[in-house]
N, C-alpha and C positions, 0 to 999 in steps of 0.2 A: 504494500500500500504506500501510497504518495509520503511523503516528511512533513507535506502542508498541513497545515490545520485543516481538519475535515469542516463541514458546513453541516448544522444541523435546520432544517426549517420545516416550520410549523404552517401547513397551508390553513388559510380563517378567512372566513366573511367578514365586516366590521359586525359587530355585534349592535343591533339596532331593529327597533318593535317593526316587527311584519317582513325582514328583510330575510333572513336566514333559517336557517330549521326548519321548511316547511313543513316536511314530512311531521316532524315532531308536533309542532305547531297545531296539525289539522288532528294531534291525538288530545294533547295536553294545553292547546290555546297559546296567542302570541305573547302571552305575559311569563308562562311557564317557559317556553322554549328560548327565550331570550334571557331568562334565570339560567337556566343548565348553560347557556352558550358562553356567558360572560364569567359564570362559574368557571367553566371550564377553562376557558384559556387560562383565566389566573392563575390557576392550579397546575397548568403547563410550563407558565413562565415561571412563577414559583418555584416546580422541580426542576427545572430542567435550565432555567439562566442562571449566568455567571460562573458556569462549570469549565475549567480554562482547559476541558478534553476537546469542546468545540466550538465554533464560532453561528450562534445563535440568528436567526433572521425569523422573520412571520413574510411568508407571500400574502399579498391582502390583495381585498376583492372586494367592491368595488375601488375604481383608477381612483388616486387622489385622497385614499381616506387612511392616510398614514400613521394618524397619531394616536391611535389608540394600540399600536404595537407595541410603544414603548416601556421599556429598555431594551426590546429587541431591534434591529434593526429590520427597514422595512424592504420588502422587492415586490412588484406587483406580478400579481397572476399571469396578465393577457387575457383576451378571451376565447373563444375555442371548448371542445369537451377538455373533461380533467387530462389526458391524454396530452392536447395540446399547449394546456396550462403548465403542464410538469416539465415541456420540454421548452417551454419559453422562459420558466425558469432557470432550468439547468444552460440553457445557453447564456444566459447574463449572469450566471456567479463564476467567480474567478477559481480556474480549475482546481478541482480537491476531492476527494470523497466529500460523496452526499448522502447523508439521510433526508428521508422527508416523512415526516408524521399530518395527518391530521388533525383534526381540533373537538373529535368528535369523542376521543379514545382520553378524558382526563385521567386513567388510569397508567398513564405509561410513566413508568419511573425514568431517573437516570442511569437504573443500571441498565435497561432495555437498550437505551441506546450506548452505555457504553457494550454491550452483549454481540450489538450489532455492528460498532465498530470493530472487534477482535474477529467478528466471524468474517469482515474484508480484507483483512492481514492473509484469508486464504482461499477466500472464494470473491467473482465477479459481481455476484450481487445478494443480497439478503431479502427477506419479503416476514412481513409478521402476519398472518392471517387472521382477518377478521372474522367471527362468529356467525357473520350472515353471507359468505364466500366470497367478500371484498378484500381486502388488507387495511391494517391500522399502519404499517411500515413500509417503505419500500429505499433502498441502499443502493446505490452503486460506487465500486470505487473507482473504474474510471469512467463517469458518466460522460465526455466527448467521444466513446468507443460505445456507445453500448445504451440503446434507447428502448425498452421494451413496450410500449404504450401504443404502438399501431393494432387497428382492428381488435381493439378491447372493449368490450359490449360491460360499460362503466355504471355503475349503482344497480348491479344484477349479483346473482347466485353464480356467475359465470364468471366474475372479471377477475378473481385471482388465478384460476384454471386457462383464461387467455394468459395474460400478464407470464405463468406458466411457460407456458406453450410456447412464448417470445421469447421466454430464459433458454428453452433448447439448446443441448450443448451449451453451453456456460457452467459454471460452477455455481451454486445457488444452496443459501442455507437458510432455516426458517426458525422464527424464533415462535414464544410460545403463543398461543389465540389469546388474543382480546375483544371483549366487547366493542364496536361501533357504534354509537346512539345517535341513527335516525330516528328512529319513532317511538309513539309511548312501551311496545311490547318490549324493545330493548333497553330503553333507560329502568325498564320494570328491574328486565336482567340483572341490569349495571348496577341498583341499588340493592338485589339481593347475596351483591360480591361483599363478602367479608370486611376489603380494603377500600370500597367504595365510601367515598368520604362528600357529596356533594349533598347529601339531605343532613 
């Protein structure tokens, strides 16, 4: 793996009434779903900044709504499916291993992602899967080689089995499932985890 500092970034909507969570939103209503949302990042930035293993960002969505990443630094999405967000990313950060998490998964510690940096010290790329057959993670260490996001049928039962199927041949390791929380069945999940700390 690279000498650089690896890049850790946390993809997020700005947190704001009606914008984000629908799915959740249409279980648990837009007051609820923007509780969990803004819950949630904090409890991101909380574990997981200022750890000097890596250099911290939020891709935010929509353009121009910056200031609510802070102390992390911010890089915007683009538009496009997740697919094309992830690679409009990885083409404007300055080359290094990348993780990229979610905002959906407040349960991801910092060992997760340190777990996930040692597993690219031997493999091409990492993937954490998520409970509903999405991923909460996805690693690469050298992301200008190696794009797996074509023809990935994205917020399905399907999209870590494409994502998969892209990795072919490569090295690829997976860390342990986590809950995703789109909707009210899995935030139901999410609060009957032990270590779920957001009620």
């Amino acid at each position: 793996m690279s000498n650089l500092l690896p890049h850790l970034v946390i993809f997020a909507r700005r947190p704001r009434l009606g914008e984000g969570k629908r799915r959740l939103a249409r279980d648990i209503g837009n007051t609820g779903a923007l509780w969990f949302q803004r819950r949630a990042i904090a409890m991101l930035k909380r574990e997981l900044g200022g750890d000097p293993r890596w250099r911290p960002w939020i891709a935010a969505t929509p353009a121009g709504s910056a200031g609510w990443t802070a102390p992390f630094q911010a890089i915007q999405q683009g538009g496009g499916d997740l697919g094309m967000r992830l690679n409009h990313v990885l083409d404007r950060l300055p080359r290094a291993p990348v993780i990229v998490i979610g905002s959906d998964a407040p349960h991801v510690r910092a060992q997760d992602i340190a777990d996930a940096l040692a597993a690219l010290r031997r493999h091409d790329a990492v993937a954490g899967p998520a409970c509903d057959g999405g991923f909460w993670l996805i690693g690469l260490r050298r992301p200008d080689r190696l794009r797996p996001f074509s023809g990935v049928r994205w917020s399905t039962s399907h999209t870590l089995d494409d994502v998969r199927r892209n990795l072919s041949g490569h090295r690829t390791a997976f860390l342990r499932p986590l809950e995703d929380v789109d909707d009210g069945e899995s935030l139901r999940r999410f609060r009957q985890r032990p270590s779920a700390t957001t009620t």
